[in-house]
C-alpha positions in Angstrom: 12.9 18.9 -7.7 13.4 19.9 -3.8 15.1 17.8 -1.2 13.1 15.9 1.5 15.1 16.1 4.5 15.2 14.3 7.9 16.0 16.9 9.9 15.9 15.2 13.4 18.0 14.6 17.2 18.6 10.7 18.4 21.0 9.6 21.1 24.4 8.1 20.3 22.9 4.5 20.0 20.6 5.7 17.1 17.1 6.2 18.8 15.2 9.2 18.6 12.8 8.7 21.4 12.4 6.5 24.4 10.1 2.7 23.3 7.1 5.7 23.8 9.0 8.3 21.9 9.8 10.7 24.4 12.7 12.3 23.9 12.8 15.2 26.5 16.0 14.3 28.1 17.5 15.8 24.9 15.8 19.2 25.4 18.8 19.9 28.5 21.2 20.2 25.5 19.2 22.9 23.2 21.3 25.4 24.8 25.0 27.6 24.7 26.5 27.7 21.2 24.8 24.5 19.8 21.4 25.9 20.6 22.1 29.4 19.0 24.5 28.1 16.0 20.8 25.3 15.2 18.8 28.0 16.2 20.2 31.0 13.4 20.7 28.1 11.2 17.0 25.9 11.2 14.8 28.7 12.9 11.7 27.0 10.6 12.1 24.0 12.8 11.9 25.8 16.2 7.6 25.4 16.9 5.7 28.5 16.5 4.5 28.6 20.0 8.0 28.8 21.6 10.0 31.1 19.0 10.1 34.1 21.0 10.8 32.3 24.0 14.4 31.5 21.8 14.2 35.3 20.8 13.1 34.3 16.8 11.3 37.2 15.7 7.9 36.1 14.9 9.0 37.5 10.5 12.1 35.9 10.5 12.4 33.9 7.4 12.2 30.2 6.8 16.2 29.2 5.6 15.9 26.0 4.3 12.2 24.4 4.8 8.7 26.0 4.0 6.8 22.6 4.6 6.8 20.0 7.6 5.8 16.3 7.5 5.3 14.7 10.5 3.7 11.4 12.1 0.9 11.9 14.7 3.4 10.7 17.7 5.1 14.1 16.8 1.8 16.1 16.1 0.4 14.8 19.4 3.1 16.4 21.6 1.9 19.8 20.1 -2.2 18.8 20.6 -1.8 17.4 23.7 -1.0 21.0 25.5 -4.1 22.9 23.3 -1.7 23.9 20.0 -3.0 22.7 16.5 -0.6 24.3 14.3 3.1 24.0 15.8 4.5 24.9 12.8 2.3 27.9 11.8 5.1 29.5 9.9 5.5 26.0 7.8 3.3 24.2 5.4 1.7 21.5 7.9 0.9 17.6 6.4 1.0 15.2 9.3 0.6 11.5 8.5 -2.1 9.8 10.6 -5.1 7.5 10.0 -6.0 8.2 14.0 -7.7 11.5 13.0 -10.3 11.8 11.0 -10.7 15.8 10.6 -8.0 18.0 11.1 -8.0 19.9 14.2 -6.6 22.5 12.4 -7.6 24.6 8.7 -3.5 25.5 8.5 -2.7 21.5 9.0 -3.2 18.8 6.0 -3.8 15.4 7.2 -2.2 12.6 4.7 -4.0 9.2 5.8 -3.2 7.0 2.4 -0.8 7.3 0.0 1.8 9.1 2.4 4.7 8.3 -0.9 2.6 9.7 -3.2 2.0 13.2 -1.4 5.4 13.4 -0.6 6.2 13.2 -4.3 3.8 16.2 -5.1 5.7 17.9 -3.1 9.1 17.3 -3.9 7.6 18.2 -8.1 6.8 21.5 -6.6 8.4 24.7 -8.1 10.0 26.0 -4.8 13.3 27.6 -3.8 12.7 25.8 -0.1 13.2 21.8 0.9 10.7 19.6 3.0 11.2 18.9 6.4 10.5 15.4 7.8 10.3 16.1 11.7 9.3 12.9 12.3 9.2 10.1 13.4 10.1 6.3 13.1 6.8 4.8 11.4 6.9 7.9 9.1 10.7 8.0 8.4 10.4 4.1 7.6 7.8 4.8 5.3 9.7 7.5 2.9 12.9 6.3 3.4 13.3 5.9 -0.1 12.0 9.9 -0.7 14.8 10.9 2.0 17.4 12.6 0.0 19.4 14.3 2.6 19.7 13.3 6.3 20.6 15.8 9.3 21.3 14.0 12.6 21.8 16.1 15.7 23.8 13.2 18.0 23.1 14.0 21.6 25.8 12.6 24.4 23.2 10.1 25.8 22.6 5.8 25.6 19.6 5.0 25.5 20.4 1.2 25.4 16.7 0.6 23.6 14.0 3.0 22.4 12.0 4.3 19.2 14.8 4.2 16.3 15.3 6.7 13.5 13.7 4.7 10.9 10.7 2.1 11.7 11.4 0.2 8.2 13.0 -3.3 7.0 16.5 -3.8 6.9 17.6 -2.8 3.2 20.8 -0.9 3.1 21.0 2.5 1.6 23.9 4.6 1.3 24.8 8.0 1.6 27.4 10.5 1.2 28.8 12.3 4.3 29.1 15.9 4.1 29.5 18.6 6.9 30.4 17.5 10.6 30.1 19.9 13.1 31.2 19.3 17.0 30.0 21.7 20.1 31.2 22.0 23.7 27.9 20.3 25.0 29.0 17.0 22.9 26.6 17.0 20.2 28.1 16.1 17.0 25.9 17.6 14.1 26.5 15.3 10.8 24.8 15.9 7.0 24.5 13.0 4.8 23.5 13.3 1.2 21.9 9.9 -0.9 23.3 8.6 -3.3 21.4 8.1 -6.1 
């Protein structure tokens, strides 16, 4: 069975967004040796339109992830300036009972049983994880799928905003794994569940 993995940037105070979900004041950080050490090590996760901007040759191979799950808050940034597939070199299932058709014939659209799918895809027969990109609502909703969590810390307080999981309180443990610090601040942590 292959992991699910929340793969995703929040601020020191937990949130991965601002109460809208913006969370562009992390993008200042995406640079020096954290940006090329996440870069080299996640290229999957860098969106299709802006890889050779970052110098990722458009045949580089996916390291860790060949599918992507996301909520439509995430999707949206990507429709919102004319791209339908942002992660072209991914399998694409976005979570969303907003949309009706997909915009897109590379982009599945999951509107019920969201737990279910994810399953499928975990039973599949595949060297490769699942990325979750995203965000709260859909994070709260397969927090029990997640089996490995990456968090990318970024020096800021956001004091309030969208948090990393939009679920009840229940806690869950996991194990912690690899720690990684960079000269920009941001602390790079791995978590495994334990099951």
């Amino acid at each position: 069975m292959r992991k699910l993995t929340y793969y995703i940037a929040c601020s020191i105070d937990g949130f991965i967004g601002d109460p809208k979900g913006d969370a562009s004041s992390m993008f200042a950080f995406h640079a020096g040796e954290y940006g090329a050490a996440m870069t080299a090590e996640y290229p999957e996760t860098i969106p299709a339109h802006v890889r050779h901007l970052l110098g990722i040759d458009p045949s580089t191979a996916n390291r860790h992830f060949d599918t992507v799950v996301q909520g439509m808050a995430s999707y949206r940034l990507a429709l919102d300036i004319g791209v339908t597939s942002p992660y072209a070199h991914l399998r694409e299932l976005v979570a969303t009972r907003s949309l009706a058709e997909s915009p897109d014939p590379h982009v599945e659209l999951i509107a019920d049983d969201l737990v279910g799918r994810v399953r499928e895809l975990k039973a599949e027969d595949s060297p490769l994880g699942i990325w979750l990109c995203g965000g709260s609502t859909v994070a709260g909703a397969l927090i029990e799928e997640i089996d490995e969590l990456i968090i990318k810390t970024y020096p800021q307080v956001y004091g309030s905003g969208m948090p990393m999981f939009g679920a009840d309180f229940t806690p869950r443990d996991f194990t912690l794994g690899a720690v990684r610090a960079y000269d920009n601040g941001v602390l790079v942590r791995t978590y495994t569940r334990k099951r």
